[in-house]
VEXTORSE-743845 format. One record per residue (C-alpha): y, x, z; residue in three letters. Coordinates in steps of 0.1 Angstrom, whole numbers, plus 2048, in hexadecimal, padded with zeros to 3 digits. Example, Ala and Ser with C-alpha at 12.3 -4.5 7.8 and 13.67 -1.06 7.14 Angstrom:
2
7D387B84EALA7F5889847SER
//
This chain:
576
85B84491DUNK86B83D8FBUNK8818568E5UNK88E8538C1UNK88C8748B5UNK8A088B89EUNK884890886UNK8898AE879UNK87F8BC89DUNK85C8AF890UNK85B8CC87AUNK8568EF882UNK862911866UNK84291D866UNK83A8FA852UNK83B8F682AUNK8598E1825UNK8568BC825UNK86C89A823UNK87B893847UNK87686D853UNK892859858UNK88584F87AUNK86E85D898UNK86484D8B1UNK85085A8CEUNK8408458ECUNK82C85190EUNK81883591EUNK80283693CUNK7E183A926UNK7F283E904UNK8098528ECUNK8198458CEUNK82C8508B2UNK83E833892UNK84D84D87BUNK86283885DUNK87484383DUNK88D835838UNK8A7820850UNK8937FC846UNK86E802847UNK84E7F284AUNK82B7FB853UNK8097F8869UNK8067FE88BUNK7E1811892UNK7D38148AEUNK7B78378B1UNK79F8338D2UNK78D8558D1UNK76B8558E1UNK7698728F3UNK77E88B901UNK77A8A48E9UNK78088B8CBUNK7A287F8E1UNK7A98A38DFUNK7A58A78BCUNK7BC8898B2UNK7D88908C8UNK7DC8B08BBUNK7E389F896UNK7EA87F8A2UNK811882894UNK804893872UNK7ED87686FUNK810861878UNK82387485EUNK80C874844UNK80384F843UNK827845846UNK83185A827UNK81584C815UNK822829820UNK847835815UNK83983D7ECUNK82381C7EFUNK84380B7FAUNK8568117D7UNK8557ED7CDUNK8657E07E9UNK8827DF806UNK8767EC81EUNK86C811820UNK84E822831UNK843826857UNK823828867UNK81882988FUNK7FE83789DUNK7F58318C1UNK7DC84B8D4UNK7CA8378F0UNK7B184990EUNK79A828913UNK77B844918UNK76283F92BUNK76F818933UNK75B7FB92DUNK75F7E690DUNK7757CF922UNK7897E892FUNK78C7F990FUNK79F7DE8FEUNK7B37D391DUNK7C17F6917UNK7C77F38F4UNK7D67D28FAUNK7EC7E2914UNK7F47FD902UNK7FE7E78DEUNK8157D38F7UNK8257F4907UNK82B8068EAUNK83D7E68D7UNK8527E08F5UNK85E8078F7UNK8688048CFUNK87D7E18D8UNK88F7F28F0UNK89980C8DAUNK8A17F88BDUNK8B07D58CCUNK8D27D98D4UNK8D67C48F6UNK8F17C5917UNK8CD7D4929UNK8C37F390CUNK8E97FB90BUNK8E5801930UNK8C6811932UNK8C181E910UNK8D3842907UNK8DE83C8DFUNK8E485B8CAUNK8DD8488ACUNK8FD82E8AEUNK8ED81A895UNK8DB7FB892UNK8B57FF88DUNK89E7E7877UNK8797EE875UNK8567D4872UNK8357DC87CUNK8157D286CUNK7F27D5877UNK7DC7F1875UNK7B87FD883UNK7AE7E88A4UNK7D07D289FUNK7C57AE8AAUNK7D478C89FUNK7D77868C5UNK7F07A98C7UNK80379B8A6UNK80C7788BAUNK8167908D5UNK82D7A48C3UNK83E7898B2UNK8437758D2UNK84E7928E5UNK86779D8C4UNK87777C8CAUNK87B7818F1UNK88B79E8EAUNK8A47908D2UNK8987A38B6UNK8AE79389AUNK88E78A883UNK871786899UNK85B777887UNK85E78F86BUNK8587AE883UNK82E7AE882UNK81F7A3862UNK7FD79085EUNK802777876UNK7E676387BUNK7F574186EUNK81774885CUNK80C76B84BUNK7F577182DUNK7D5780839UNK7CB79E826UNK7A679B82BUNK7A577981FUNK7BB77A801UNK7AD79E800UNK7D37A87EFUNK7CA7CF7F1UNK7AA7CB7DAUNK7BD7B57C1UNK7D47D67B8UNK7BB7F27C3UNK7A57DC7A4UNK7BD7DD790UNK7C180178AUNK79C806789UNK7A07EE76DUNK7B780475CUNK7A8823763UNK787819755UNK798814737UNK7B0833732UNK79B848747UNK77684373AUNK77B82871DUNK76980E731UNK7727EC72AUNK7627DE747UNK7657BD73CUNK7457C4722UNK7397E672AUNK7287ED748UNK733807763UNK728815786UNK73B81B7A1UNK7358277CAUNK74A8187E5UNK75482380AUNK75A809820UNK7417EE82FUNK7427C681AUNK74A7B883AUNK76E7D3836UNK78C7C482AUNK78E7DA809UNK76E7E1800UNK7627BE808UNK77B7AC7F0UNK7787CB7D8UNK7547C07D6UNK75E79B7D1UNK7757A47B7UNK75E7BD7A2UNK74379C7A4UNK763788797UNK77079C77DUNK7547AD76EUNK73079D77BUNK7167B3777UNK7297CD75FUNK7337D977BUNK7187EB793UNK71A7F87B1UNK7028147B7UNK70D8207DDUNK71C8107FAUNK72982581BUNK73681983DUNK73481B863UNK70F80E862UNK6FE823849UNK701824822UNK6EC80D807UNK6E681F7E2UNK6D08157C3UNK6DA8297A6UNK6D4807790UNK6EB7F77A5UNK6E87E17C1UNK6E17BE7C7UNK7037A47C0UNK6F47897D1UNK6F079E7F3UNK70A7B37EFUNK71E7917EFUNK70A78180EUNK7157A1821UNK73A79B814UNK73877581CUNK72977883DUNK73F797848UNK71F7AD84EUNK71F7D1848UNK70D7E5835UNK6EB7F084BUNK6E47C784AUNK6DF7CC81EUNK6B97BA81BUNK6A37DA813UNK68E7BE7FCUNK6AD7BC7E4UNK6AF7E57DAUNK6A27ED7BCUNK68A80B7AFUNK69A82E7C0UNK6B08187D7UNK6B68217FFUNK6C581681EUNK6CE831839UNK6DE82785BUNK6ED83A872UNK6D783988EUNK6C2852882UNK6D387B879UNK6C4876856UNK6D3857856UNK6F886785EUNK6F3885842UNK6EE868828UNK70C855832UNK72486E834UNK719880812UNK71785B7FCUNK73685F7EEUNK7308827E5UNK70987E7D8UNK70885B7C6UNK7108627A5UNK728844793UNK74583F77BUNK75E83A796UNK76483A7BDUNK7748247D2UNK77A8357F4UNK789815802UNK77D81D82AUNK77983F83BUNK78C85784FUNK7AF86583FUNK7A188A830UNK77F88382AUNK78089B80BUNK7988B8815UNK79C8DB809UNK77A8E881CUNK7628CE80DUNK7728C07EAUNK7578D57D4UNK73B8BE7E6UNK7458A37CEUNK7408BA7B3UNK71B8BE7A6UNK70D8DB7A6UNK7148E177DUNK7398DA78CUNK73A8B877CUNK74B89E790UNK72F8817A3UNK74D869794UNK768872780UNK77D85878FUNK78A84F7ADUNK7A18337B4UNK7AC8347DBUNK7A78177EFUNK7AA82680CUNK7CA837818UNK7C885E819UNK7A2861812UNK7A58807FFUNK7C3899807UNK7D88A67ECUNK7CA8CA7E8UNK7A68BC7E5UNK7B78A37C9UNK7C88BF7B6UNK7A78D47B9UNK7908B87A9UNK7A78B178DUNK7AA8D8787UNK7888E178AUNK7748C4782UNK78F8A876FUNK78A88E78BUNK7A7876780UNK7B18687A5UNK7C38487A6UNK7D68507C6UNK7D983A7E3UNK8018377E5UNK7FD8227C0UNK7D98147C1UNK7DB7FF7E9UNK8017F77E7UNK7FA7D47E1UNK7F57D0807UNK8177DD815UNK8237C67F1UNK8187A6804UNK8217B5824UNK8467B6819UNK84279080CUNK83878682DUNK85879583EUNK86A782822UNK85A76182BUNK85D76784FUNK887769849UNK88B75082FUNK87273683AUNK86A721857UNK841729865UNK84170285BUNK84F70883AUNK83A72582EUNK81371383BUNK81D6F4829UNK82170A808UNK80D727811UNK7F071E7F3UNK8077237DAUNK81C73E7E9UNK7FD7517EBUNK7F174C7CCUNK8167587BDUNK8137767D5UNK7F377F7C1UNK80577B7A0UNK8207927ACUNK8077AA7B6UNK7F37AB798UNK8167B2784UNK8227CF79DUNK8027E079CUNK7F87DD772UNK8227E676BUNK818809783UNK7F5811772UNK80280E753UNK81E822756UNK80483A768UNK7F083E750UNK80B840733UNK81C85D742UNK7FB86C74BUNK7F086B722UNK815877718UNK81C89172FUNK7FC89E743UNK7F78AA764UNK7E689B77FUNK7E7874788UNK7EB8787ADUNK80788E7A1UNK81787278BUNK81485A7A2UNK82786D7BCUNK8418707A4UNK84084C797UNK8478447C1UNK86085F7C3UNK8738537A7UNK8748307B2UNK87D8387D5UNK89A8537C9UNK8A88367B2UNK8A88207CFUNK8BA8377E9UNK8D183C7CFUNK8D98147C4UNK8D880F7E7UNK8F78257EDUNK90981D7CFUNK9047FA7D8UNK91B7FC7FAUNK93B8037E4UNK9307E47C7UNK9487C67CCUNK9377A97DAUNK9367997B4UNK9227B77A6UNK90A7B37C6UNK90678B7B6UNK8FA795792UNK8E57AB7A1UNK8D47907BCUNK8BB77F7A1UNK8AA7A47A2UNK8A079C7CAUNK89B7767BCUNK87C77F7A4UNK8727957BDUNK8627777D1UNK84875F7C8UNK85A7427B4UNK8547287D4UNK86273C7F0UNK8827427D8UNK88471E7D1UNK8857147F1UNK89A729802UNK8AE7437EAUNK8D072E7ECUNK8CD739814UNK8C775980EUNK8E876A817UNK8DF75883BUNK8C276083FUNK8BB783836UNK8CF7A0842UNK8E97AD828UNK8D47D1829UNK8B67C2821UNK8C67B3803UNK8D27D27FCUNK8B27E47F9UNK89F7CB7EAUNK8B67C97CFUNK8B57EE7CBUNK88E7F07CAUNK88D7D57B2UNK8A47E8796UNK8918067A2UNK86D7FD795UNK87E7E677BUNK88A804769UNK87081E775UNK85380876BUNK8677FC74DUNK87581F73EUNK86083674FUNK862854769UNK87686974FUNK896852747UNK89C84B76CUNK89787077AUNK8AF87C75EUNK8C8867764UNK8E3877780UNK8E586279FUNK90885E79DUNK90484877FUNK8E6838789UNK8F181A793UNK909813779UNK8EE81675FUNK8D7802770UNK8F27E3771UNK8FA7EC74CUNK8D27EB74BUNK8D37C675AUNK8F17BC742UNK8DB7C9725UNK8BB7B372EUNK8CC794730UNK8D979C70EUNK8B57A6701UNK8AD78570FUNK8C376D6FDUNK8BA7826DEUNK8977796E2UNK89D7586E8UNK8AC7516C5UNK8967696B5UNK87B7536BFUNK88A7316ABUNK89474568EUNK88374066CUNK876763663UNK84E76A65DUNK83D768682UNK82B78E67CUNK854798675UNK85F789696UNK8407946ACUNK8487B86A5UNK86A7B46A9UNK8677A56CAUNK8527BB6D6UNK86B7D46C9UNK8877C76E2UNK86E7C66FDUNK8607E46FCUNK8877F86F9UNK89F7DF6EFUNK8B57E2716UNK8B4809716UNK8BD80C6ECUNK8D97F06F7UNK8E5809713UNK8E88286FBUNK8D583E714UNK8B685270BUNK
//
């Protein structure tokens, strides 16, 4: 049974009000129940599968499992700022209990290909859905999964082949990751890259760390052999060698601490050969270092309480259960002078802490939080790239270049992520108040500017749509637009365009000007000032360009260039 859902029968009176989805939609399987909530009408996001192990747990989770929907999905729409498509999530409840492991995955097998096949009948428009299919929407309907928790390569090929079947009209852009045409995020490890990068410049603002020559500590959830926390690992070894040391470790297995920090040459054999954490060598710990597994109920206490005990400069939750610190336990990361065990955390792992425990720890202890929708958006990033390559290339196309497309992609994400924490951290110094706060309003000003482009841009003639077309050009790594940007117009549907010509301006000027100059700015005008604001750059442009040939002192010309970069497009416009 598959319905698309009015959503705002999702919501009770009784509740706080909240933003209403664009989309709902609910499916009833044999042994499953899913929900794929989305924001906005073209959205991307994982699919998860949740196998409770007992009946009580199964009861427990279905009695959230849409708030667990919701909520991941609308942290997926203000991590989704900086590109076309908006934010979904699924979520897919599956009774395997009691089955053996075999029968355990041919049911979540079963279930993955169920659930996809109820959404493709809702959403492919064909002679057999318009028979069989009651529409109250009377609209066409463009979504793309991605993987999740327990999502295999093998149910990725499935999806895709059974997208294409269906006459979906981009099948191969549908599921992300796949196996050979996608970008694996475990192996380029694109989440870490960004969730680094604001650790980078948190250090800095936060605690006046250079961690390039000063040394730091930091505790981690999430095992080495975890995509995250693995390549987080790799990059701290990378980036800052032994400046940086870890002093705790937490996963499924146990937990690993050494308050001088812990060994890089194991911690990197674990990474390397995908172990987790209870297989750390007890030879390499140093003087008041531990190991505690699970199997044993000391073992469990330590676990669940390392992130919350070990005492470090910053955390990285970047694996755990969504609300691990909530309302009723925040003041356990607090020590008992009411100090903070770290007085940063940068969150790796989606919804780790929930937002009254992240106001609490700021108001009560200064905890500067780095919050998940800005410091892990570098995964649905590359996700978005890989729908772009699936439409503009051929599978033979993108593996004969994917080295260097790749390695672009990383560029891009290094950009989108240091342009954010900057600006972060810039409003944070000038203006106060929390930073999960500001980054929520950093996402909400880049997603109201783009619902608001995105409108004005249905009435722009077709020529207006062309000056603005290099915006979605940049966009993409410099090889996949060389190859293929002359087809674009074929290749990509005309709303897509749309949007990701509207999210581009969007974060160009939010990132650019700040939170401030776009929220002030009436909607209605919007769009006109952000194609005066594109006028006004190229301008800026050729300016700089002859500056830089001009015979004047070089200190002279440095500071005026930096002058024009800094305001020269918004002075231009006349808007302040």
């Amino acid at each position: 049974l598959g319905l698309r859902l009015d959503p705002r029968i999702m919501s009770s009176e009784d509740e706080e009000p909240r933003e209403v989805p664009y989309g709902v939609i609910m499916v009833h399987g044999r042994r499953f129940d899913g929900y794929h909530t989305r924001f906005r009408d073209i959205a991307r996001g994982g699919m998860r599968l949740v196998t409770p192990a007992s009946p009580e747990q199964y009861a427990l989770e279905s009695a959230h499992q849409y708030e667990e929907c919701y909520g991941l999905a609308f942290a997926q729409q203000l991590k989704n700022k900086d590109i076309p498509e908006g934010g979904s999530k699924a979520v897919v409840l599956i009774d395997n209990i009691g089955m053996s492991k075999t029968g355990k995955d041919f049911v979540m097998r079963k279930s993955v290909k169920a659930f996809t096949d109820t959404i493709l009948d809702l959403i492919v428009d064909t002679e057999e859905t318009r028979e069989e299919v009651v529409d109250f929407v009377g609209k066409k309907e463009v979504l793309y999964l991605g993987p999740d928790e327990q999502v295999t390569p093998e149910d990725i090929n499935w999806v895709i082949k059974r997208a294409q079947q269906r006459g979906y009209d981009t099948p191969a852009a549908f599921m992300s990751s796949k196996p050979r045409a996608g970008i694996n995020h475990k192996e380029y490890g694109v989440t870490s890259e960004g969730v680094n990068v604001y650790l980078d410049v948190a250090l800095r603002h936060v605690l006046n760390i250079d961690p390039k020559q000063d040394s730091f500590t930091i505790k981690i959830t999430g095992g080495p052999d975890g995509d995250v926390a693995g390549n987080e690992l790799k990059i701290l070894s990378r980036e800052y060698g032994d400046n940086a040391k870890v002093v705790g470790i937490a996963d499924g297995t146990g937990c690993v601490e050494d308050p001088n920090g812990l060994a890089w040459d194991e911690l990197l054999r674990l990474v390397n050969d995908n172990l987790p954490i209870d297989q750390f060598n007890p030879s390499k710990l140093g003087e008041g270092g531990a190991i505690h597994t699970v199997d044993t109920e000391e073992g469990v206490k330590a676990r669940n309480s390392m992130h919350n005990r070990v005492q470090a400069d910053a955390f990285i939750p970047a694996g755990g259960r969504p609300n691990t610190i909530n309302i009723h336990n925040y003041k356990h990361f607090l020590n008992t002078d009411g100090s903070p065990s770290a007085p940063l955390i940068v969150e790796g792992a989606n919804l780790f802490v929930t937002d009254e425990a992240r106001q609490l720890l700021f108001e009560e202890a200064g905890v500067v939080i780095v919050k998940d929708s800005s410091a892990n958006k570098c995964g649905v990033i590359t996700s978005s790239y890989e729908i772009c390559a699936a439409m503009m290339l051929s599978e033979e196309e993108f593996t004969e270049n994917k080295d260097k497309i790749v390695s672009e992609v990383l560029n891009k994400l290094h950009n989108y992520a240091q342009s954010e924490a900057e600006l972060l951290f810039r409003e944070f110094k000038t203006y106060g108040g929390s930073l999960p706060q500001l980054s929520k309003v950093v996402s909400d000003a880049v997603n109201s500017a783009t619902d608001a482009l995105s409108i004005a841009l249905e009435s722009f003639s077709a020529e207006d749509k062309e000056k603005l077309l290099p915006l979605f050009r940049f966009h993409l790594p410099q090889t996949m637009a060389d190859m293929s940007f002359d087809k674009v117009h074929e290749r990509v549907p005309a709303q897509y365009i749309s949007n990701a010509i509207a999210s581009c301006l969007a974060s160009k000027l939010v990132y650019k000007e700040g939170t401030k100059f776009v929220n002030t700015l009436p909607k209605d005008k919007l769009a006109s000032v952000a194609l005066r604001y594109v006028e006004a750059e190229h301008q800026i442009a050729v300016l700089k360009s002859a500056l830089e040939g001009a015979d004047m002192p070089e200190k002279e010309k440095e500071s005026i260039l930096k002058l024009l970069e800094a305001g020269g497009a918004r002075t231009a416009l006349g808007v302040f």
